[in-house]
C-alpha positions in Angstrom: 102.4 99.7 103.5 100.1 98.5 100.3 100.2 100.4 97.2 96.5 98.9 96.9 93.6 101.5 96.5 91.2 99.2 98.3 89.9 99.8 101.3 88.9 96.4 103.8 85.8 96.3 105.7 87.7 93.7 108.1 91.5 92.4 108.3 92.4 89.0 109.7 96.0 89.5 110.8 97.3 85.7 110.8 100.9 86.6 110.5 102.9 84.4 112.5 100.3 81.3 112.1 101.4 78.2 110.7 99.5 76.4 107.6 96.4 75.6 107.6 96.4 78.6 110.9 95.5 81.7 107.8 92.9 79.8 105.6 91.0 79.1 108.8 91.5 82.1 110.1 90.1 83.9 106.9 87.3 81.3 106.7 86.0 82.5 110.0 86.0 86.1 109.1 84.1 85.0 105.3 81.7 82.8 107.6 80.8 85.5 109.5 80.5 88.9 107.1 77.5 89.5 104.9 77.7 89.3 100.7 80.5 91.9 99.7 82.4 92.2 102.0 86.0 92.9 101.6 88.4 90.9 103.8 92.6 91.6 104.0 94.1 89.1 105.0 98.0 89.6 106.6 99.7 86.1 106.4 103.6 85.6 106.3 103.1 81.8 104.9 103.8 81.3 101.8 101.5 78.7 101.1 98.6 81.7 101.5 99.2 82.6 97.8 98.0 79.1 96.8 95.8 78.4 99.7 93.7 81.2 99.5 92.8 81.0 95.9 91.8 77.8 96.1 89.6 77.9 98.7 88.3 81.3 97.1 87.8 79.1 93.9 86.0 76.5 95.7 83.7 78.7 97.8 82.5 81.2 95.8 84.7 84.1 97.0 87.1 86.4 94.8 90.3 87.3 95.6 90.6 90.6 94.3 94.6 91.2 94.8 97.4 90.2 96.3 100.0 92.5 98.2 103.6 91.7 98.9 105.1 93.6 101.5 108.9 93.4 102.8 107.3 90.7 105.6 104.0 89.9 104.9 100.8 89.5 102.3 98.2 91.3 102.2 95.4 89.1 100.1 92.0 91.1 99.6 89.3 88.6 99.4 85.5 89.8 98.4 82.9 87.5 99.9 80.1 86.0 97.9 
């Protein structure tokens, strides 16, 4: 479980997807959710912690924290 004090509006649970499978997947939910929004994002692939900020970068969106767990990340992402 995730010491964060945020609380999502939504969670994309992409663990098991393979890269590009958790970007996508969380660029669906961002497409979709109005201004605010908070998104969690579960991904077991690495390349989610540079991914994600990247895209976030890019878009417009904020990634307000990063999680690790024992199997999994949890990366909160605010929409814009």
């Amino acid at each position: 479980m995730s010491d964060t004090a945020l609380e999502a509006d939504e969670t994309v649970d992409a663990r098991g997807a393979t890269c590009p499978g958790p970007l996508m997947d969380l660029i669906g939910a961002v497409r979709g959710a109005e201004t605010g929004t908070v998104i969690r994002l579960l991904s077991d692939n690495d390349q989610s912690l540079t991914d994600v900020p990247a895209w976030a970068d890019e878009s417009g969106n904020d990634v307000l924290t990063t999680e690790e767990t024992d199997d999994y990340y949890e990366i909160y992402v605010e929409t814009a």
